[in-house]
C-alpha positions as CSV (number, residue, x, y, z in Angstrom):
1,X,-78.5,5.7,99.6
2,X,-77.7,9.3,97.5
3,X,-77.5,7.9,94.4
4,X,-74.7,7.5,91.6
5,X,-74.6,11.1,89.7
6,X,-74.3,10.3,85.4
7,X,-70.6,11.6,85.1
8,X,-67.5,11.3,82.8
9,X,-64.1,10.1,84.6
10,X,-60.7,11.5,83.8
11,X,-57.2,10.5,85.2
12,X,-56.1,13.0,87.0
13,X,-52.4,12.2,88.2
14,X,-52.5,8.7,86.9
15,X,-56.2,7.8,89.5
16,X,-59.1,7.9,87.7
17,X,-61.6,10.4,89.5
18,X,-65.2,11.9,88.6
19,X,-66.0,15.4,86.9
20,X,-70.2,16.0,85.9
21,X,-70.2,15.0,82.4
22,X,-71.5,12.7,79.5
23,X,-73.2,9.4,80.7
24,X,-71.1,7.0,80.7
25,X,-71.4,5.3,77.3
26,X,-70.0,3.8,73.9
27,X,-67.4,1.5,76.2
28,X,-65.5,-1.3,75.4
29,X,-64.4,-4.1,77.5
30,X,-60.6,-3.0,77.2
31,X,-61.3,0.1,78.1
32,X,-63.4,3.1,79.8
33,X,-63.8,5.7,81.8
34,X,-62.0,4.0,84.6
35,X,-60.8,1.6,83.4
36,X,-58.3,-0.1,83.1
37,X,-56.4,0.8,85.9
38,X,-53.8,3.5,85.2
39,X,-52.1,2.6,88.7
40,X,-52.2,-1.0,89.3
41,X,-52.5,-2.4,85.3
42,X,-55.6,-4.3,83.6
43,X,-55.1,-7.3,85.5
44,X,-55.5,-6.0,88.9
45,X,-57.7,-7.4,91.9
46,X,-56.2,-5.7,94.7
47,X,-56.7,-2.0,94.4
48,X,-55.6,-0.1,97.1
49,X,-53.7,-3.0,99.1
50,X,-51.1,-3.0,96.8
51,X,-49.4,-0.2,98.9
52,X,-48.9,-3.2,101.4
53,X,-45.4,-3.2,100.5
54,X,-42.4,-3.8,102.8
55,X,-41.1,-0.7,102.9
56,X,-44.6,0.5,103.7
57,X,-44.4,-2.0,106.6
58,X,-41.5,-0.7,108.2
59,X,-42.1,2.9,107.1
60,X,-45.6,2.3,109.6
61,X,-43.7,1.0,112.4
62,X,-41.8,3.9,113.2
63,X,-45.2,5.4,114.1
64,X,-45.6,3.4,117.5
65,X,-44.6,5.6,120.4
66,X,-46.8,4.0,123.3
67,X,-47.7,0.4,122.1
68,X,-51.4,1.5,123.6
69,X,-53.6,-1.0,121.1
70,X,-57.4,0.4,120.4
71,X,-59.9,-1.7,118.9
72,X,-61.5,-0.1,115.6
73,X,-64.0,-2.5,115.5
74,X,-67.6,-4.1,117.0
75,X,-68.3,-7.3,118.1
76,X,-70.1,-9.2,116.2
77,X,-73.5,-10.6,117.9
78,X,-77.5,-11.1,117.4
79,X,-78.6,-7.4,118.6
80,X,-76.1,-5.6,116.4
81,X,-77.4,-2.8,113.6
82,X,-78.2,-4.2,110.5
83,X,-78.8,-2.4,107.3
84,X,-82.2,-3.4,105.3
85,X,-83.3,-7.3,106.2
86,X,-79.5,-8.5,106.4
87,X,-79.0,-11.3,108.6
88,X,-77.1,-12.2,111.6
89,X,-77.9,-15.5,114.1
90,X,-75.1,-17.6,115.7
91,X,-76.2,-20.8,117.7
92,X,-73.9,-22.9,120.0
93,X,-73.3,-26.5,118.7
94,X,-72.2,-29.0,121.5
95,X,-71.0,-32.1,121.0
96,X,-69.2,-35.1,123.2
97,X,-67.9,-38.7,122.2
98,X,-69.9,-42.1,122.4
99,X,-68.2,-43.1,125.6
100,X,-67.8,-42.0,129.2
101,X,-65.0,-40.1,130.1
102,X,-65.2,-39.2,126.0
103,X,-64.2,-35.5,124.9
104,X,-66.9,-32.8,124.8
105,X,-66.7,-29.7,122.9
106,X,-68.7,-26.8,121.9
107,X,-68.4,-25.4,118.3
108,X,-70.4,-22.5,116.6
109,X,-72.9,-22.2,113.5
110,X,-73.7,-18.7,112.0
111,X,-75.8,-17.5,109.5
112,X,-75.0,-14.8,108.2
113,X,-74.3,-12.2,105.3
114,X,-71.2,-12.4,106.7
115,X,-69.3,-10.0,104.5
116,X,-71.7,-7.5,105.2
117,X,-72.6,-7.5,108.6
118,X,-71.2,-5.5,111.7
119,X,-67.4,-3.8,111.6
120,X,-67.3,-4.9,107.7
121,X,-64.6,-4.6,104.8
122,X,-65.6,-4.2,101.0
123,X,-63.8,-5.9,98.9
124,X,-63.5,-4.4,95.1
125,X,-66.5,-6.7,93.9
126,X,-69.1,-5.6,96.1
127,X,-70.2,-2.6,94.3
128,X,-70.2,-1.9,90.4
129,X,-72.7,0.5,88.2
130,X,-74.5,0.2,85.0
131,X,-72.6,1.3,81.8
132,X,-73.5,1.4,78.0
133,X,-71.5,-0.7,76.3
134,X,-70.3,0.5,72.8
135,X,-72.7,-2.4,70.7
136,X,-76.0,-0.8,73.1
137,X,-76.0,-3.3,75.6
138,X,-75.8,-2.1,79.1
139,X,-73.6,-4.0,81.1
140,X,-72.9,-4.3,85.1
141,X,-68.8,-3.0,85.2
142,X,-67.0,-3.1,88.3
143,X,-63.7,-2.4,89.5
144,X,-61.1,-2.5,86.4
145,X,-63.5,-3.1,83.8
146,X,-64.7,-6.5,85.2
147,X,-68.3,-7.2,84.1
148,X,-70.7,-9.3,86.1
149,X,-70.7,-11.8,83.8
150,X,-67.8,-12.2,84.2
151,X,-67.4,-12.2,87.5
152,X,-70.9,-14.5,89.0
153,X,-71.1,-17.7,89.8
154,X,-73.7,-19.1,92.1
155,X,-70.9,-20.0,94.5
156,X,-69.2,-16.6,94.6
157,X,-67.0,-14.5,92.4
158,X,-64.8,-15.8,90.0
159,X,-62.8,-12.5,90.1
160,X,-62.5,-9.2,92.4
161,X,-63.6,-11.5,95.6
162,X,-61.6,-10.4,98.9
163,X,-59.2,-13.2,99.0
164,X,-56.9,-10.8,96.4
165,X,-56.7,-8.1,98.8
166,X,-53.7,-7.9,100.5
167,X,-53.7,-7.5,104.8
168,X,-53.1,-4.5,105.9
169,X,-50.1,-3.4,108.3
170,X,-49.4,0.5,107.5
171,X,-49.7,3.7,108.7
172,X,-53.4,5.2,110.0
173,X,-54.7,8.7,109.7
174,X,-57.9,10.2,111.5
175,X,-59.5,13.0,110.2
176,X,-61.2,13.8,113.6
177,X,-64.7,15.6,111.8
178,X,-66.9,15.4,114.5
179,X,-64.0,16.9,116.9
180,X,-63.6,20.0,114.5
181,X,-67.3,20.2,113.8
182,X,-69.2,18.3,116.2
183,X,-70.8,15.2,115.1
184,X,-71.8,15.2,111.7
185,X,-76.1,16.4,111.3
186,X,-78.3,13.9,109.3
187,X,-77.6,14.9,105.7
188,X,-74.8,16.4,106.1
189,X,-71.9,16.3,103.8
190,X,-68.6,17.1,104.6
191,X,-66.3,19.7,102.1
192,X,-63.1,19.8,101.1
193,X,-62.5,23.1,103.6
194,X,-63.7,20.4,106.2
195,X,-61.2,17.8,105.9
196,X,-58.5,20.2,105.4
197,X,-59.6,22.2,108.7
198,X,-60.4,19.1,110.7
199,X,-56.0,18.3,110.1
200,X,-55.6,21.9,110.8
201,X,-57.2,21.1,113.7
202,X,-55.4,18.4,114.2
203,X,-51.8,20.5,113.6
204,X,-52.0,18.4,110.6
205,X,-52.1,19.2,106.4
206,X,-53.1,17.0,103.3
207,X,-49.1,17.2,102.5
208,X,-49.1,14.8,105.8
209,X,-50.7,11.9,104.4
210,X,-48.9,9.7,102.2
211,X,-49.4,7.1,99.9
212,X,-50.3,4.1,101.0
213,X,-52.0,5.2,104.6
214,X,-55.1,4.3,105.7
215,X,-56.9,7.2,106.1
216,X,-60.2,7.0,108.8
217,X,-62.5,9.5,109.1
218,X,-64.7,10.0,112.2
219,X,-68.4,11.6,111.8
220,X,-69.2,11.0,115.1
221,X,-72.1,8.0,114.4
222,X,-69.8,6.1,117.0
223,X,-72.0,6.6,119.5
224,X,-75.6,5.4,117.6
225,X,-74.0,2.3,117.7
226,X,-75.8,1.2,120.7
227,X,-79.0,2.5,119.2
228,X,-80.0,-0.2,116.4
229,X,-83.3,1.4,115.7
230,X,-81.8,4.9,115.5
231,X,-79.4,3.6,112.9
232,X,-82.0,1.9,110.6
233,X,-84.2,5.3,111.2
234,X,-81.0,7.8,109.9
235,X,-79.6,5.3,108.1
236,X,-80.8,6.6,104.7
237,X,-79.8,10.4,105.6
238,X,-76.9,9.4,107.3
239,X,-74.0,12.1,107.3
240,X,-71.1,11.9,104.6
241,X,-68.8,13.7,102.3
242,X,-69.1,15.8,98.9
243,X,-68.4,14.0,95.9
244,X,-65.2,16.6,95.7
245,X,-64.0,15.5,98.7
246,X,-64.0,12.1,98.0
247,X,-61.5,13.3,95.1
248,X,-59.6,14.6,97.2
249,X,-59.3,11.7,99.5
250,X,-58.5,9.7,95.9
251,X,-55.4,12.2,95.3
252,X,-53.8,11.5,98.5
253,X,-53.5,8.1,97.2
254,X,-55.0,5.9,100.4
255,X,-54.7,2.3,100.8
256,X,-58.1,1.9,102.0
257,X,-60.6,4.8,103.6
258,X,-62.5,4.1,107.0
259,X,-65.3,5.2,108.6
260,X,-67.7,5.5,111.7
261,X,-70.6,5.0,109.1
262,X,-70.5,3.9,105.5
263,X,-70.2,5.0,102.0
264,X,-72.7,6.4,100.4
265,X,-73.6,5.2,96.5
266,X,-70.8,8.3,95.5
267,X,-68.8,6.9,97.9
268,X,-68.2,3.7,96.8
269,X,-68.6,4.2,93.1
270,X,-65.8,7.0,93.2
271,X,-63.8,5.0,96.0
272,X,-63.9,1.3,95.2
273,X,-65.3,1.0,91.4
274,X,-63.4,3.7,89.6
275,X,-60.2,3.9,91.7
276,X,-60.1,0.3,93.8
277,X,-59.9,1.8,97.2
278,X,-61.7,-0.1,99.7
279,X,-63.7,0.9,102.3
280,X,-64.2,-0.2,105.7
281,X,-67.5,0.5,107.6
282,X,-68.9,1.3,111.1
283,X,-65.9,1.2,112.7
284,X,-65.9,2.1,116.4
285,X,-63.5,5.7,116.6
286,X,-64.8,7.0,120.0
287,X,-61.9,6.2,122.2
288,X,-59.2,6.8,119.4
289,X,-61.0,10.5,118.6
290,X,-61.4,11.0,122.8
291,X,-57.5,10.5,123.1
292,X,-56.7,13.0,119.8
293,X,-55.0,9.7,118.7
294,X,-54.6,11.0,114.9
295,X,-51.5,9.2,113.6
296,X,-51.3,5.5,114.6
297,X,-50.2,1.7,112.9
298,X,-53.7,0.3,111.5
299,X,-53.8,-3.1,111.5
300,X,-56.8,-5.2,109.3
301,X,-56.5,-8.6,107.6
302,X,-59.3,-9.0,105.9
303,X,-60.5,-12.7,105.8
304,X,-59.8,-14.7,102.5
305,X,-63.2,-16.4,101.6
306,X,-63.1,-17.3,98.3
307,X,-65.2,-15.4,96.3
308,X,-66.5,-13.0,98.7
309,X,-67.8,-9.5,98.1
310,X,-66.3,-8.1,101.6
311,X,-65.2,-9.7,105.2
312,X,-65.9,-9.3,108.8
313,X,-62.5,-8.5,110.8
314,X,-61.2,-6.8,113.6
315,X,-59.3,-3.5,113.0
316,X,-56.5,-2.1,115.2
317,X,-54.7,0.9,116.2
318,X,-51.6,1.0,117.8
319,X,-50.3,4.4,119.6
């Protein structure tokens, strides 16, 4: 993955963002440079869900025109793409009672980094950075300050694990990329003048998304998603956006940011560590983009396993 760039971060508008700077040094445990939150307070484990208010509900309703439902997400079997040696195996269990005429079922064991695998959500401790504490000692920090310490136990996290985030019923925005630019090249990262003309495209601004949405953006990897091996092959040059576009995405103040790929090491530092936004990964866009479906309810409850770093799930779009 592009790696983590040494920077300095400054709130800008109350969210804490990323400007080329100072290593990031000297800290403290009540406070940094991003922490702790300036939106959601010290104590905060659900970043960017806590737009899931009820007048954020309603407000996403009034979207529906249709009641056409897509499906955002894969399904989740044995052939899927996996990143690095991550693991995914189900096996049918069958069963039946003692006796003739007894009850016979079949139930389901998988194995699994479940959190990680397939259509997956990241919860706010699944990706920290290394920091400098101010006695010398460098420690792991994650979202809001929280240190991994802190946070490990050998059955899951004690804090930041995706049972705090809160499910998700609000209004979607695509930013249709690979429409306005064609899909995405290897390497390529996507500017500021291309989010804003992929809305134009769209007959949409950046003045159109509030706070609160979920915005999606589509780079056009939908369609690698039936080629595993071409995945893991373009996996480490996969296409993304510039660090200054990610702070833009920050300033229009998302509930959560999804994709046809997945963050990069920028991405989720400046997403998910410093401002609490989570993202959602290789989502399946090609029918929503093929219908110019930009503005939609999103629908995603992520599971609540205790102590998790993400969850499987199944996203939705409703016209």
């Amino acid at each position: 993955m592009r790696g983590v760039p040494s920077c300095a971060a400054v709130v800008v508008g109350s969210l804490c963002t990323l400007l080329s700077g100072a290593p990031l040094e000297g800290q403290t445990r009540e406070q940094g440079p991003w922490w702790p939150s300036a939106l959601w307070g010290p104590d905060d484990q659900a970043g960017g869900s806590n737009w899931m208010t009820p007048e954020k509900t309603l407000e996403a309703i009034t979207v529906v025109e249709t009641g056409q439902l897509y499906e955002l997400g894969y399904p989740y079997q044995r052939d899927m793409p996996l990143l690095g040696d991550r693991t995914y195996a189900s096996f049918l269990v069958p069963g039946r009672g003692a006796r003739p005429g007894a009850l016979v079922f079949n139930d389901d064991y998988v194995a699994a980094e479940i959190s990680q695998a397939g259509t997956q959500f990241d919860a706010l401790g699944h990706v920290g950075r290394q920091v400098r504490m101010e006695d010398g000692s460098i420690a792991d920090v994650f979202y809001n300050g929280v240190t991994l310490d802190e946070m490990r136990s050998q059955y899951g996290l004690l804090q930041l694990g995706v049972e705090h985030m809160r499910p998700y019923l609000t209004r979607g925005v695509l930013i249709d990329l690979a429409a306005h630019l064609g899909p995405l090249p290897n390497g390529y990262d996507a500017t500021v003048t291309d989010l804003e003309g992929a809305l134009a495209s769209q007959g949409m601004e950046s003045g159109d998304i509030r706070p609160g949405d979920a915005i999606i953006l589509n780079l056009g990897w939908s369609n690698l998603w039936e080629d595993p091996e071409r995945v893991a092959t373009d996996w480490g040059n996969r296409p993304g956006v510039t660090r200054e576009a990610l702070e833009w995405l920050v300033t229009r103040q998302p509930s959560i940011v999804g994709w046809d790929t997945a963050a990069d090491g920028t991405g989720h530092a400046v997403l998910t560590t410093y401002n609490g936004i989570p993202s959602l990964e290789f989502m399946n866009l090609a029918e929503l983009s093929a219908d110019r479906v930009f503005e939609f309810l999103f629908i995603f409850t992520p599971l609540r396993l205790v102590g998790a770093t993400g969850s499987p799930g199944r996203p939705l779009a409703v016209r």
